[in-house]
C-alpha positions as CSV (number, residue, x, y, z in Angstrom):
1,X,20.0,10.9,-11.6
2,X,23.4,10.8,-10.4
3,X,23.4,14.1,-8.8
4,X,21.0,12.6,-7.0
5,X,22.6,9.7,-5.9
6,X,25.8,12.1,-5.0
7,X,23.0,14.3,-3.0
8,X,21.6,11.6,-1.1
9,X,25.1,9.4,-0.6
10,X,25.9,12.9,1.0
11,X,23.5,12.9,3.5
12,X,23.7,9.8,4.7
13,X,27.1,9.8,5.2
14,X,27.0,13.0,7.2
15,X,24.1,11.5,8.5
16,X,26.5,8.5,9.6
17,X,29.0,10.7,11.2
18,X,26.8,12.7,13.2
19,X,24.9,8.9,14.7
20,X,28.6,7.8,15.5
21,X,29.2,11.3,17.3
22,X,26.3,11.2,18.9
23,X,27.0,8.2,20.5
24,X,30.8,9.3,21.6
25,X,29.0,11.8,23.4
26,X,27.0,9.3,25.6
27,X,30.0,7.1,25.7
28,X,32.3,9.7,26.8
29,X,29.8,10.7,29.1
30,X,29.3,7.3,30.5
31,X,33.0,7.2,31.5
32,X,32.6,9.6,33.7
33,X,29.9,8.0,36.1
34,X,31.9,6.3,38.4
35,X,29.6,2.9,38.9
36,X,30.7,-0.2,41.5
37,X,30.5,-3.4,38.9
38,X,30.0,-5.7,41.6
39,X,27.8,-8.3,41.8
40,X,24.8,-6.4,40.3
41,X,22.8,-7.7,37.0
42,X,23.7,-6.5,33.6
43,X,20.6,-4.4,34.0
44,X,22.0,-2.2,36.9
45,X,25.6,-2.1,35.7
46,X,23.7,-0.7,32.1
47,X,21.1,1.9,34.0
48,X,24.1,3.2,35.6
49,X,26.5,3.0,33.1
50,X,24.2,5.2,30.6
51,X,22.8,7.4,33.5
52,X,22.0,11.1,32.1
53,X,22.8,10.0,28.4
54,X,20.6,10.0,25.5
55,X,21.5,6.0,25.7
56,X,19.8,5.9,29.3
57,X,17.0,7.8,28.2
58,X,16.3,5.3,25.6
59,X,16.7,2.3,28.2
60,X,13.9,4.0,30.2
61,X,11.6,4.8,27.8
62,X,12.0,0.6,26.5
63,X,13.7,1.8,22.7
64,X,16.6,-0.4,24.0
65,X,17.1,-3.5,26.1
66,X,17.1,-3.2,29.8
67,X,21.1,-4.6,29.2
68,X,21.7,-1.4,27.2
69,X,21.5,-3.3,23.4
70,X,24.2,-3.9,21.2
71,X,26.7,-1.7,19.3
72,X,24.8,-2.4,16.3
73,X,21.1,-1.4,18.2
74,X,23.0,1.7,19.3
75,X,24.3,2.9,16.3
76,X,20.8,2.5,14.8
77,X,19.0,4.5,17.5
78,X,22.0,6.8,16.7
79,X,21.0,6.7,13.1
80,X,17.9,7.1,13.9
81,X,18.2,10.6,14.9
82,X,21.0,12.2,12.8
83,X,19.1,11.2,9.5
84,X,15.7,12.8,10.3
85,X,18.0,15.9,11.7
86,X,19.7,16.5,8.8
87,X,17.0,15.6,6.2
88,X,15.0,18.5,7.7
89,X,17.8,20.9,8.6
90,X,19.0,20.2,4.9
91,X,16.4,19.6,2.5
92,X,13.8,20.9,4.9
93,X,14.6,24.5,3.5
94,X,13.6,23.9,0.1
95,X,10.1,25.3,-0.3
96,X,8.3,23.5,-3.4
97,X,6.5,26.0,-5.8
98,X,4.5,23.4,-8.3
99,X,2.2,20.1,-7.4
100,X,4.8,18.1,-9.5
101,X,7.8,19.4,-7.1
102,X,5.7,18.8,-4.0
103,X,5.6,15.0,-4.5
């Protein structure tokens, strides 16, 4: 049992690593469109400010708010795709052999 806790406390902390560099990407990204924060809603500044990022992509498709979401809805769309990632790059190569291993 505790190998299995180490196993899986493993995985999800790589798994948190790879969500917070996944969004460095799109924020370092983001610095780089130059956007005019005039007068415009927080809508516009946000579509612009994630423009060609995985966060913009997210605003589009109505995963996050139009405002671009918190840190905290972010990090959990961030999450959201390391853990799945990993789980199959890393576990997903183990091949059960009996019905008892399968569940």
């Amino acid at each position: 049992l505790l190998k299995l806790v180490e196993f899986l406390s493993g995985v999800i902390m790589i798994a948190h690593w790879a969500a917070c560099g996944f969004f460095v990407v799109a924020r370092w990204k983001s610095d780089q469109n130059e956007c005019s924060l005039g007068p415009a809603s927080e809508e516009a500044a946000a579509s612009c400010l994630w423009d060609g990022t995985w966060i913009g992509r997210q605003i589009h498709d109505g995963k996050l708010p139009k405002d671009g979401g918190t840190t905290w809805q972010l990090y959990l769309r961030s999450f959201n795709w390391a853990l799945p990632t990993l789980v199959v790059v890393v576990i997903g190569d183990v091949v059960p052999t009996t019905s008892p291993e399968t569940l």
